[in-house]
C-alpha distance (Angstrom), angle and dihedral (degrees) to the residues before:
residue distance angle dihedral
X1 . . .
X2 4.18 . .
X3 3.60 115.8 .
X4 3.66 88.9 -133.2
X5 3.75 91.6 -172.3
X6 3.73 93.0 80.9
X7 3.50 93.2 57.0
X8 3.73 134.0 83.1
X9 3.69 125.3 -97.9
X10 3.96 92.6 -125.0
X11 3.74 80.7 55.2
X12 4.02 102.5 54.5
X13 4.06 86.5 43.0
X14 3.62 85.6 58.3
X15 3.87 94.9 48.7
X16 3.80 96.9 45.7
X17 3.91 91.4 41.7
X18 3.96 90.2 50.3
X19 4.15 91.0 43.6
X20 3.77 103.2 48.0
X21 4.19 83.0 42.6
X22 4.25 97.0 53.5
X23 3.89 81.6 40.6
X24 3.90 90.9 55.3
X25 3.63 94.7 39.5
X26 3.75 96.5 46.8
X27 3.48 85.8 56.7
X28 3.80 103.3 51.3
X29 3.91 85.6 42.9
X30 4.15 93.7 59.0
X31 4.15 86.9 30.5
X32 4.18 83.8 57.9
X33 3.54 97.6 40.6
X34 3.83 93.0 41.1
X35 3.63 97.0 54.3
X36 3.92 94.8 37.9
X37 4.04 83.8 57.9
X38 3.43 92.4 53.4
X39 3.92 92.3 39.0
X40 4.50 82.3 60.5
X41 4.11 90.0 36.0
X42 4.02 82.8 61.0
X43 3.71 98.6 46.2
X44 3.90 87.9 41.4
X45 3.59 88.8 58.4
X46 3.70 103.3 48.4
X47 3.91 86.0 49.4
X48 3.77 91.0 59.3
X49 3.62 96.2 39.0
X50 3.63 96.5 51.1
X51 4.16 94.0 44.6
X52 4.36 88.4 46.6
X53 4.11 78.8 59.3
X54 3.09 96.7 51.8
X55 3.63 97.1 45.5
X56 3.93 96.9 47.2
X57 4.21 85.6 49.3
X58 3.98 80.7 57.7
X59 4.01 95.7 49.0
X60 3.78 137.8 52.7
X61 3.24 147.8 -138.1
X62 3.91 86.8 -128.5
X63 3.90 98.0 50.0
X64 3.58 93.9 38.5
X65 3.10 95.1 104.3
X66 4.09 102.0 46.7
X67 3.62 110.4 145.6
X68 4.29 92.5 -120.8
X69 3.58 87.3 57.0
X70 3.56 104.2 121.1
X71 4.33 88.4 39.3
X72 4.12 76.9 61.2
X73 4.07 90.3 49.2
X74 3.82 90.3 55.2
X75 3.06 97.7 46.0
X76 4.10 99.6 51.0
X77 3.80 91.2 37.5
X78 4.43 89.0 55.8
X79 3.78 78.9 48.3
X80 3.58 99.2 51.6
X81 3.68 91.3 26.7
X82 3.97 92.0 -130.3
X83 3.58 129.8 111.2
X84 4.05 112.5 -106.5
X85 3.78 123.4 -162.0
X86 3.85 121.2 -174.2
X87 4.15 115.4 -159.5
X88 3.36 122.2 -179.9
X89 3.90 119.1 -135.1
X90 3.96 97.9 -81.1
X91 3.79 86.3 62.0
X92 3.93 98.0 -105.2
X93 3.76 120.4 135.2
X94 3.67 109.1 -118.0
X95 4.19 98.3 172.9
X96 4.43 129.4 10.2
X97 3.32 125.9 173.0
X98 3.87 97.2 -135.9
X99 3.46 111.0 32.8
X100 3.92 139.2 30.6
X101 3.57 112.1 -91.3
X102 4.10 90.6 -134.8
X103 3.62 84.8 76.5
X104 3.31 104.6 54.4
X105 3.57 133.6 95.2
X106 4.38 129.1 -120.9
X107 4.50 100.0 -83.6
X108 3.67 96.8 -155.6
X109 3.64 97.5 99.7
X110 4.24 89.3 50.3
X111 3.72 113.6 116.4
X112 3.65 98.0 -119.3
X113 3.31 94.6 45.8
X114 3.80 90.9 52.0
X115 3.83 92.8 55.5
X116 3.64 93.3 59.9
X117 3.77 96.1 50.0
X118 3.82 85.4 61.4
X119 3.29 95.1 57.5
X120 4.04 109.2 -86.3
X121 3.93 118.9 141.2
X122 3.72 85.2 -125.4
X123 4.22 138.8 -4.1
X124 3.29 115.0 -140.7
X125 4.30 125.8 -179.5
X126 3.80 137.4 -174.7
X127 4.02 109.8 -139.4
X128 4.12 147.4 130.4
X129 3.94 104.7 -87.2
X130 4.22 105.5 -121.7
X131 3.87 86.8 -146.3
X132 4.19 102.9 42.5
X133 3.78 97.2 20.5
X134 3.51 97.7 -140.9
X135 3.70 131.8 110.7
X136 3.94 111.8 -84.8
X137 3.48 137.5 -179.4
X138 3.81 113.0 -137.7
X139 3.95 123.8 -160.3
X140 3.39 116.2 -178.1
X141 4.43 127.4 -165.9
X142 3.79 124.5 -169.8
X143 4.05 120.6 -121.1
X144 3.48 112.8 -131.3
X145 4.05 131.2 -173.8
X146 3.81 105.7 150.0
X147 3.37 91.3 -62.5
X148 4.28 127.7 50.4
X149 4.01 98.5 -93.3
X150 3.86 100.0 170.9
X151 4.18 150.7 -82.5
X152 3.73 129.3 -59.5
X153 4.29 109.4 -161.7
X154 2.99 130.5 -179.5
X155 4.11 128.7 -169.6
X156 3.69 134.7 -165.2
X157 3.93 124.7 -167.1
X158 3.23 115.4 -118.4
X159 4.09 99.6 -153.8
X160 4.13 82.0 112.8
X161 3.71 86.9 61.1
X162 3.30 97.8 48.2
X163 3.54 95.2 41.8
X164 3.65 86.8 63.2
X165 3.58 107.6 41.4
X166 4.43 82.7 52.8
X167 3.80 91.2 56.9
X168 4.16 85.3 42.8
X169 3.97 82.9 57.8
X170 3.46 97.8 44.1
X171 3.99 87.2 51.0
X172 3.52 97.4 50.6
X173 4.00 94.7 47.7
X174 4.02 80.0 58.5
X175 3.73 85.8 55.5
X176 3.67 88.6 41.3
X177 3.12 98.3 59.7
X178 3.95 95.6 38.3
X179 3.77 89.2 58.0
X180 3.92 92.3 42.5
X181 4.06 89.8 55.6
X182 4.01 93.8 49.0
X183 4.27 88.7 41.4
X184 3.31 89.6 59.3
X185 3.69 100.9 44.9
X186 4.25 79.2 52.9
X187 3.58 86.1 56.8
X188 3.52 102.8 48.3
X189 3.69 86.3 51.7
X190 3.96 98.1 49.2
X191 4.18 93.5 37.6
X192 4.57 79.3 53.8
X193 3.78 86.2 49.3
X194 4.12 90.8 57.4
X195 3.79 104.0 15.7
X196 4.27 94.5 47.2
X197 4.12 89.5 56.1
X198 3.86 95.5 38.6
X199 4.21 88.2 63.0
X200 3.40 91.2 41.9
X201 4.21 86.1 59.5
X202 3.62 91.0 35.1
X203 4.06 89.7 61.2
X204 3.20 95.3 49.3
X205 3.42 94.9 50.8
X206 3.38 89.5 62.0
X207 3.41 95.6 57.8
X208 4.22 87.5 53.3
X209 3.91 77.6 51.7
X210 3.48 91.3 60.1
X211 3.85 91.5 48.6
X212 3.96 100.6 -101.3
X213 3.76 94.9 135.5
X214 3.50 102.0 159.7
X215 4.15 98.4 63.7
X216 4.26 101.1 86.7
X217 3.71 117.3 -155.4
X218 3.61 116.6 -105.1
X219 3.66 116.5 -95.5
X220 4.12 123.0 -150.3
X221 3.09 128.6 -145.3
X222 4.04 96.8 -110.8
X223 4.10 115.0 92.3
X224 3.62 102.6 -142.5
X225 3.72 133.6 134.0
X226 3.99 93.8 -85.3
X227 3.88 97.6 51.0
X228 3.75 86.2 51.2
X229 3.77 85.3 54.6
X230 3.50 88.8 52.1
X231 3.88 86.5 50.1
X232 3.77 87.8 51.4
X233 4.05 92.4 54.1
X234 3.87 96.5 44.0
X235 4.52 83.0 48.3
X236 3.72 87.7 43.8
X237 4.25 88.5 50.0
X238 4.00 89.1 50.7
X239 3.80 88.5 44.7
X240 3.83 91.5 49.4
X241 3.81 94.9 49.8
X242 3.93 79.5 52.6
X243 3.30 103.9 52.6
X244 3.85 94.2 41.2
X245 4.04 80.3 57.1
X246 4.22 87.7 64.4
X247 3.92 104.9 36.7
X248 4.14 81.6 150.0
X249 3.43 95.1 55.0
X250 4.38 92.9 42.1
X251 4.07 83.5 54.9
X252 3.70 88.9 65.1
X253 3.13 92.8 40.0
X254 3.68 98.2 51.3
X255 4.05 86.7 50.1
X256 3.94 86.3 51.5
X257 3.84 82.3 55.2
X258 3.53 102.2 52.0
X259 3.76 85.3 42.3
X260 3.78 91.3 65.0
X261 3.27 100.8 30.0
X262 4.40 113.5 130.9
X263 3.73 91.8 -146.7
X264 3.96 125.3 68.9
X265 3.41 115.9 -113.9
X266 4.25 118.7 -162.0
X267 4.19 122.7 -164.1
X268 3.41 113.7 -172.3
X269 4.39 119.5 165.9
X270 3.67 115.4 -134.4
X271 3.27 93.1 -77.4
X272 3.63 95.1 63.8
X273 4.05 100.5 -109.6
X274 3.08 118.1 144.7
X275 4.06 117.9 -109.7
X276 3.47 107.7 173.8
X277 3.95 138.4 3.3
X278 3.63 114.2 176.5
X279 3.61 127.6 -142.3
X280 4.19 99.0 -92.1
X281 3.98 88.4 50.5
X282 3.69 89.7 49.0
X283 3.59 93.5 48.4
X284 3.90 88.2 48.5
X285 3.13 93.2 57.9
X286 3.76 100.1 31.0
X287 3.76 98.2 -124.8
X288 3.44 125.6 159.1
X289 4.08 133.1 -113.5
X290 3.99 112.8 -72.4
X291 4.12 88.1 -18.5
X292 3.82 89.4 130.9
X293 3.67 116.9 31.4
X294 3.67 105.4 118.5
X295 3.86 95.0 25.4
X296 3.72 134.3 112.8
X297 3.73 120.3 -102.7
X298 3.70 90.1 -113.8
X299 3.71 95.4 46.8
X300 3.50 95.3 57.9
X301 3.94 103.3 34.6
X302 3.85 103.2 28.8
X303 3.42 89.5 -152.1
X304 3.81 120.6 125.3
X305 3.88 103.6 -160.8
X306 4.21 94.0 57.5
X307 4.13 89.4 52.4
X308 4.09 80.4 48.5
X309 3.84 97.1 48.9
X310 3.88 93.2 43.2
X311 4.11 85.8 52.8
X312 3.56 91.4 50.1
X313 3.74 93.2 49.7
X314 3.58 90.6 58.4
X315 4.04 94.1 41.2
X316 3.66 93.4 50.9
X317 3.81 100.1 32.4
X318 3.68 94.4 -149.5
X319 3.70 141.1 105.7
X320 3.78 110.0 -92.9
X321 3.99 130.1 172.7
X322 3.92 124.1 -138.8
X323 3.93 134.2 176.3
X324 4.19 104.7 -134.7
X325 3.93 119.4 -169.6
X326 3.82 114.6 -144.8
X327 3.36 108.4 -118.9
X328 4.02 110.4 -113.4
X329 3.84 88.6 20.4
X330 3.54 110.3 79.7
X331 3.79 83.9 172.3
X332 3.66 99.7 59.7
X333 4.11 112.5 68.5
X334 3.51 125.4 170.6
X335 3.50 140.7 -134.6
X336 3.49 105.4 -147.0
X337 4.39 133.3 -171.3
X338 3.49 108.3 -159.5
X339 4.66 117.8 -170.3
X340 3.65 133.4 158.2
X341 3.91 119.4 -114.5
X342 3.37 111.1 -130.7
X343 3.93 131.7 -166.6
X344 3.98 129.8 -122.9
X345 4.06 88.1 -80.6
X346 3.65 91.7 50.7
X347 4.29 96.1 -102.8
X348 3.94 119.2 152.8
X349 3.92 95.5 -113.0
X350 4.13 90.0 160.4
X351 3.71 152.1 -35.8
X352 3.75 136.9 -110.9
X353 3.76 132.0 -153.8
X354 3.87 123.9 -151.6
X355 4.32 103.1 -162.1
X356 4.04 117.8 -174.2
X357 3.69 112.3 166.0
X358 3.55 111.3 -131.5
X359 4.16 120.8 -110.0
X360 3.40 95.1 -31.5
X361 4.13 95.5 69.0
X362 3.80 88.0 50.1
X363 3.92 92.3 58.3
X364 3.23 97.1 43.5
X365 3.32 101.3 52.7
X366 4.28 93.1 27.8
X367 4.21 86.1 53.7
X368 3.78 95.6 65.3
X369 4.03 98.1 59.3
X370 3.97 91.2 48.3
X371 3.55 126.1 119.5
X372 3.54 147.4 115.3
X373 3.84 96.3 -84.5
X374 3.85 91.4 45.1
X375 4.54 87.0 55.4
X376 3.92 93.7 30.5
X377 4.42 100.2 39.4
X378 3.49 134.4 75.2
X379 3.45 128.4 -117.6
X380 3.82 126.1 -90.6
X381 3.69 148.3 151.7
X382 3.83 88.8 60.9
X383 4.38 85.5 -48.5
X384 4.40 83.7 -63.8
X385 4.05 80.0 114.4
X386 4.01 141.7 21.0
X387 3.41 128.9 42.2
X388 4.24 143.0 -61.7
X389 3.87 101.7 -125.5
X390 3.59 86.8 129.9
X391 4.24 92.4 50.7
X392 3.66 84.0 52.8
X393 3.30 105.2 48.5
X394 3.73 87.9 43.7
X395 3.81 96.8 59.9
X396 3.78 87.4 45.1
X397 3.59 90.9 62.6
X398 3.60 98.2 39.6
X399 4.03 98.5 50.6
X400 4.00 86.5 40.1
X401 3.26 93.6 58.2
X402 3.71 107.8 38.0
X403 3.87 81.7 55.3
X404 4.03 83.3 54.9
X405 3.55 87.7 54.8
X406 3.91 108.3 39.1
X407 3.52 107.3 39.5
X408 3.74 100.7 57.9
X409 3.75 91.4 42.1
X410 3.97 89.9 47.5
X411 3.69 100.2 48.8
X412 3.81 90.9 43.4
X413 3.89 85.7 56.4
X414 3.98 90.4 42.1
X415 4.06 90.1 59.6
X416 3.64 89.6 43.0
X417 4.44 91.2 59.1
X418 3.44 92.9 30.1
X419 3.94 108.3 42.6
X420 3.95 105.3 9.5
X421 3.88 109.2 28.0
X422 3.94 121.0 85.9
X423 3.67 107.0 -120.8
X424 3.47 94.2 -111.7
X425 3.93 148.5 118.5
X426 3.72 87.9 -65.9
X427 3.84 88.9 55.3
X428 3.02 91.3 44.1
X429 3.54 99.1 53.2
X430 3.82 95.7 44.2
X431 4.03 82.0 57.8
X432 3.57 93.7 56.7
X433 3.76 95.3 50.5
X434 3.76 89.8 52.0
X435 3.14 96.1 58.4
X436 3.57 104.6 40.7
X437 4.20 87.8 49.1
X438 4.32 72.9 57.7
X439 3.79 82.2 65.8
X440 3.94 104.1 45.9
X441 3.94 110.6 118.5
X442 4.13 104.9 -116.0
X443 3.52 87.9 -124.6
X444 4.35 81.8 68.3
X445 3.51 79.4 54.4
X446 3.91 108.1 56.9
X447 4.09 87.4 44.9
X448 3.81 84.3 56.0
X449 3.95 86.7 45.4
X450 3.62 93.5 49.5
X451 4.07 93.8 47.5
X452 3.40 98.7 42.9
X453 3.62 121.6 29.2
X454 3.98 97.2 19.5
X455 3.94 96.5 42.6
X456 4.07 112.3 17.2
X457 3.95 81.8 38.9
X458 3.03 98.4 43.2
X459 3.96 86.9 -147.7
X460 4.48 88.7 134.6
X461 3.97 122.4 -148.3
X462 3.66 85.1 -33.1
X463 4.00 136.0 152.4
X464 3.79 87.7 -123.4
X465 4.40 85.8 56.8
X466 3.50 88.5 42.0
X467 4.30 99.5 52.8
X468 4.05 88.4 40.7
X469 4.04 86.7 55.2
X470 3.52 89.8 41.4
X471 4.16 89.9 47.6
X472 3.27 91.6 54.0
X473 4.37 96.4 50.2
X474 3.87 81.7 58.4
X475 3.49 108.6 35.5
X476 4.48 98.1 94.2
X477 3.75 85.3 45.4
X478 4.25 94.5 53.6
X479 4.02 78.3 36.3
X480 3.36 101.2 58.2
X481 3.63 99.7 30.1
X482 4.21 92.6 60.6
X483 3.82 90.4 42.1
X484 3.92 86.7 60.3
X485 3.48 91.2 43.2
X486 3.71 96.9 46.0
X487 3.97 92.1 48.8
X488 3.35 86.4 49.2
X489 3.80 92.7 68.6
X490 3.67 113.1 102.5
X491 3.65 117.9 -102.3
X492 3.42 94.2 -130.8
X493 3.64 97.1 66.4
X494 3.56 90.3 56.0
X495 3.69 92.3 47.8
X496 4.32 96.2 48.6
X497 4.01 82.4 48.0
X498 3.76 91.1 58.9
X499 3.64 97.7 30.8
X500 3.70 88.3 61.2
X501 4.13 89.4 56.0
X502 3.89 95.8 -91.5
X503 3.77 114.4 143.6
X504 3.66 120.2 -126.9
X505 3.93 94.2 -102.8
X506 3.70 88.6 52.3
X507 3.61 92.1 43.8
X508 4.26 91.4 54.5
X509 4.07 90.2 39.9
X510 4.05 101.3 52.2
X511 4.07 98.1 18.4
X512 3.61 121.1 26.0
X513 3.78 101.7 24.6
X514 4.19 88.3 52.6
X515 3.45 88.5 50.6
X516 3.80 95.8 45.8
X517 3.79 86.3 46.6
X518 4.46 98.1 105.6
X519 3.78 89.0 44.7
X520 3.93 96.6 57.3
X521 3.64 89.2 34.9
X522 4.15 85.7 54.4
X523 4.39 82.0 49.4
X524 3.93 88.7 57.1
X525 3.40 91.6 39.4
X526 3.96 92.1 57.3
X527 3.66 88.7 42.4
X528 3.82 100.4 55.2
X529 3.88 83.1 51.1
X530 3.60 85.7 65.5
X531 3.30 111.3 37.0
X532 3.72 97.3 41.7
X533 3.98 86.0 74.3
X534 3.57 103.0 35.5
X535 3.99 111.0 119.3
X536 4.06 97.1 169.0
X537 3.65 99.7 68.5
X538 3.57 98.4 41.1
X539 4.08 95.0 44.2
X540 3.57 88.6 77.1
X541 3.57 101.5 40.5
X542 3.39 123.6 22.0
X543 3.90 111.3 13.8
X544 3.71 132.9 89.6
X545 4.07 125.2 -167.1
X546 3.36 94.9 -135.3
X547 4.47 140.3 17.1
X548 3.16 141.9 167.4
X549 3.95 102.8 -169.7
X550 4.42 130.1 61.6
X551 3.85 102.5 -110.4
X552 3.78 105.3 -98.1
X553 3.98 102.5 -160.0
X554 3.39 137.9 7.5
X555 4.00 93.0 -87.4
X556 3.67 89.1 58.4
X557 3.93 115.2 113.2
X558 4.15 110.4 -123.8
X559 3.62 141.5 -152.6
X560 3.88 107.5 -118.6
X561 4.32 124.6 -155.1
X562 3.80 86.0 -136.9
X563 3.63 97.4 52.8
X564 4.02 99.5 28.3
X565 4.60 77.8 59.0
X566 3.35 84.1 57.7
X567 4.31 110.9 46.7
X568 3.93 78.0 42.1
X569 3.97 96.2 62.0
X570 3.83 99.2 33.3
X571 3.60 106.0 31.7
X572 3.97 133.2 54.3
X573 3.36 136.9 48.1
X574 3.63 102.5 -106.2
X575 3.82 115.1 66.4
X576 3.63 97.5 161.1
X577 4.16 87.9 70.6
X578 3.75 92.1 26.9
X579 3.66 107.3 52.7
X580 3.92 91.5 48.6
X581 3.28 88.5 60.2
X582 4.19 96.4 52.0
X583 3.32 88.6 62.0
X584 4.29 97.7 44.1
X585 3.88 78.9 48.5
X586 4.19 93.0 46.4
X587 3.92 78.2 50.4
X588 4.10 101.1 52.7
X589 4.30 80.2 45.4
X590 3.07 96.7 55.1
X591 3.78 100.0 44.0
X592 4.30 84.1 42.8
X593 3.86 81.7 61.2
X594 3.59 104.2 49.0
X595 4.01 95.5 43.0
X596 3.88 84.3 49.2
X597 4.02 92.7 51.8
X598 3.64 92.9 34.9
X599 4.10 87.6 57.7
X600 4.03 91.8 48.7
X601 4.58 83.1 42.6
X602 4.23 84.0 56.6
X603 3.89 85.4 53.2
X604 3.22 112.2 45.1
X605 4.27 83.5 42.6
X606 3.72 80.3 57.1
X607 3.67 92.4 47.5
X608 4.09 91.0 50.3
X609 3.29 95.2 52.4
X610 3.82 91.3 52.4
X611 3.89 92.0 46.0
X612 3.96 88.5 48.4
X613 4.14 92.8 50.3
């Protein structure tokens, strides 16, 4: 799989723009050719049907038998320029217009003959021809006089057919290519439009970096979501020169920070005593006020495997993650970061320890703020009070309706790789791209949201934006998923189907795709998972810090749980109301989730048990 990380942004727009297209295209071109097959299947039926009338009105049951019967076949079949077979009712061939009837086999078991023996005006079957080799297309009508006398079929090759439906393919790969050529020239021209301004900001960035605060970034005179992140920058450099103005008043504030911080956070010097425990570690690990400044690690904790971690911070000198148990609390596990603090000339002078427990943290402290006005209110007091109906409601919509979009679209292209496509390099190709659009970062995502569906569109910050982006995160996961669970289908079932004069599209709509049915519904499963807390991809096209009003049509703009989480932890100016509510909100997203996936689990149950009967 790419690393995409090491590639340019302009780059992975290109390669998701050029995917979903061939996808798209690939369809339409087998949807076309399909449908224009069947279109000439139809007309090649009525031919045959109408000329077997017209040959039975011409024969009876009393000549039927005439001993220059199959010199008659010949002759109508050069006439007609099909190939005529006459079987008597025990199935043997008594007359056929191409070969001699000694070396042909007993018909009663064909398909076509089958059909009208259970009562069908005519049977009719697609297959190779054992005698010419060649794809034919047999229709078969009964001969009647009072009593059943035998079949009259007829068969016509369909090399024509196929002839023509080749040189269609051929054409529209031209036109595939054509359209490829001037799509990408579009997409050069709208990745310039977004890529060309974003370097422009990211250079002067660097030169806020470098503590030139006074030079603004150049504004145009457009309004779009990158000049307001240039707006953003050129606030951010005014608030900077501010804030470097009242370094005092930031130390308090950074101590009324760590203060409220959620996670625990553990300073220790290099000789492992302890510096500073805020109040969450000290409530994880119920200590008491001021008990342990001065103290060793050990002496306050009793607990080998911290002193270890905070010695291998300093060791290593690196960032490293571990999962700690509390000891007594078998319940409570931690998720732990463990780095070195290091001094102006790079010297280990400490470590530091970020804790969150895992789950268990988030309900507890998400439980308290629940209630029916916080799921049924709306938002107010700059969302420090009230309640997230709209959030909800938002990420309904969205995850509803990038399901709408992605599953049909990614069993459709399952059935096309599995039961259509040549294994090939084509196949093989399209596989490849699946899974490496799998690996795009969402953020990839939302910037194709944004250029596509919001601006080339023209659908705006919209739910409809938002779903499509959304579709597209989870569409190699649904992909992948039903192609599994379609090859996972027994061969035999798709073999009985056909054997018993099903055609293959019949065979994949009442067989396989039944059967297949719990394994796609496991792929949408998987992808609501993911989706459901994605705040990347919708940021830029479907989410909006703060509303007032429910989202009433699929243009609207929507609060999202993901993205509401988010303003509520990093924006405000009251985190002792705000952050209690991130976590009731993390609470009402997580339980959105699981009623979601436990909906699509009573399905595909349903589904099993159908498959299993």
């Amino acid at each position: 799989m790419l690393k995409w990380n090491k590639y340019s942004i302009r780059r992975q727009l290109i390669s998701v723009f050029i995917i979903v297209h061939v996808i798209f295209l690939l369809f339409l071109i087998f949807y076309y050719n399909y449908s224009l097959r069947q279109s000439y299947l139809g007309q090649v039926e009525d031919s045959l049907y109408h000329q077997a009338l017209l040959i039975r009105e011409n024969i009876s049951a009393d000549n039927f038998q005439f001993s220059n019967i199959d010199q008659w076949a010949r002759e109508v079949g050069g006439k007609i320029e099909k190939r005529i077979t006459i079987i008597n009712r025990d199935g043997q061939v008594i007359a056929d217009s191409v070969f001699s009837v000694e070396e042909m086999d007993n018909h009663l078991g064909r398909p076509e003959i089958q059909a009208v023996l259970t009562g069908e005006r005519s049977g009719k079957d697609i297959r190779q021809s054992g005698t010419l080799n060649i794809d034919m297309y047999y229709l078969v009508v009964p001969v009647n006089n009072e009593s059943f006398s035998g079949f009259i079929r007829l068969a016509e090759s369909l090399e024509d057919i196929d002839a023509v439906l080749n040189t269609n393919i051929k054409n529209n790969i031209s036109f595939f290519i054509i359209i490829l050529i001037l799509y990408l020239f579009l997409i050069w021209k709208i990745t310039s439009n977004i890529i060309n301004p974003l370097s422009q900001i990211t250079d002067q960035v660097r030169k806020m970096a470098n503590g030139n605060l006074q030079e603004e970034i150049r504004l145009r005179a457009n309004a779009n979501e990158i000049d307001t992140l240039a707006r953003a920058f050129n606030f951010m450099a005014q608030q900077l020169k501010t804030k470097i103005e009242q370094v005092s008043a930031e130390r308090n504030r950074a101590e009324a920070i760590l203060t409220n911080m959620v996670d625990g956070l553990l300073v220790t010097d290099k000789n492992l005593m302890i510096k500073l425990v805020n109040p969450a570690a000290r409530k994880m690990f119920s200590l008491q006020d001021k008990e342990f400044l001065g103290k060793s690690i050990i002496e306050v904790f009793r607990y080998h495997e911290i002193e270890d971690n905070f010695m291998k911070a300093m060791e290593e000198n690196k960032l490293f993650t571990a999962e700690l148990q509390i000891p007594g609390e078998p319940n409570k596990i931690l998720k732990s970061n463990f780095v070195a603090i290091n001094n102006e000339r790079g010297q280990v002078i400490g470590a530091l320890a970020v804790l969150a427990l895992i789950i268990y943290y988030v309900f507890s402290q998400g439980m308290a703020v629940i209630n029916w006005e916080f799921l049924t209110g709306m938002p107010r007091m700059g969302m420090s009070e009230g309640g997230i109906l709209p959030a909800i409601l938002g990420t309904f919509y969205l995850v509803v309706g990038a399901v709408f979009f992605a599953a049909p679209l990614g069993v459709l292209a399952a059935i096309y790789l599995t039961e259509y496509a040549k294994q090939g390099k084509l196949v093989k190709i399209i596989r490849i791209g699946v899974n490496n659009l799998a690996g795009v970062p969402s953020v990839v995502f939302g910037l194709f949201g944004l250029a596509i569906f919001v601006k080339l569109f023209g659908f705006g910050v919209s739910i409809l934006s938002g779903s499509a982006t959304l579709a597209i995160v989870i569409l190699p996961t649904i992909i992948r998923a039903a192609e599994e669970a379609l090859l996972a289908v027994p061969a035999e079932y798709r073999s009985a189907s056909l054997a018993l004069g099903a055609t293959r599209w019949q065979t994949i709509k009442k067989v396989t795709l039944p059967a297949a049915m719990p394994g796609i519904l496991t792929g949408i499963i998987l992808g609501i998972g993911r989706v459901a807390g994605e705040t990347a991809p919708i940021m830029f096209t479907a989410a909006t810090f703060f509303t007032m009003r429910l989202p009433s049509s699929i243009f609207s703009e929507v609060m999202a749980l993901p993205y509401h989480i988010y303003a509520l932890v990093t924006t405000g100016t009251m985190p002792h109301k705000q952050v209690p509510l991130a976590f009731g909100t993390a609470v009402v997203l997580l339980a959105l989730v699981l009623m979601i996936n436990l909906f699509a689990i009573v399905l595909r149950i349903r589904f099993d048990k159908k498959v299993k009967r």
